[in-house]
C-alpha positions, 0 to 999 in steps of 0.5 A: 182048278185043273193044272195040266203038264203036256207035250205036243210037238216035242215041247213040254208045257207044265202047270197049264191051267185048264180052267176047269175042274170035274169032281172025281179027278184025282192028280195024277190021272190021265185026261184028254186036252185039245191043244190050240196049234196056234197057241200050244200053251193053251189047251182046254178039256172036253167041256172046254168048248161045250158050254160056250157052244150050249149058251150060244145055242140058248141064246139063239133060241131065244133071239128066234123066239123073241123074233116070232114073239115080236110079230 
């Protein structure tokens, strides 16, 4: 896993999980996070919102194959 330490809005938040982890990441190294303003102590990387949004596409794609199958 990926623990973070970051600052928004003046606040420093540490050892934030990310719940993610790339290989070739090294401590130390600089990475982007989003930052939810609602719950500032969650934060996710870039991919933290690309597979959820890629399995939900999947599976609509299947539910409109599934509705063109069915007829």
């Amino acid at each position: 896993m990926l623990y973070v330490d970051y600052t928004f809005e003046g606040e420093e938040y540490e050892d934030v999980n990310m719940g993610f982890y790339k290989s070739g990441m090294k401590e130390g190294q600089t990475v982007t996070v989003k930052v939810l303003p609602s719950n500032p102590g969650q934060c996710y990387g870039y991919t933290g919102m690309l597979f959820p949004l890629l399995f939900s596409g999947i599976g609509f794609l299947f539910f409109v194959i599934g509705l063109f199958l069915k007829n």
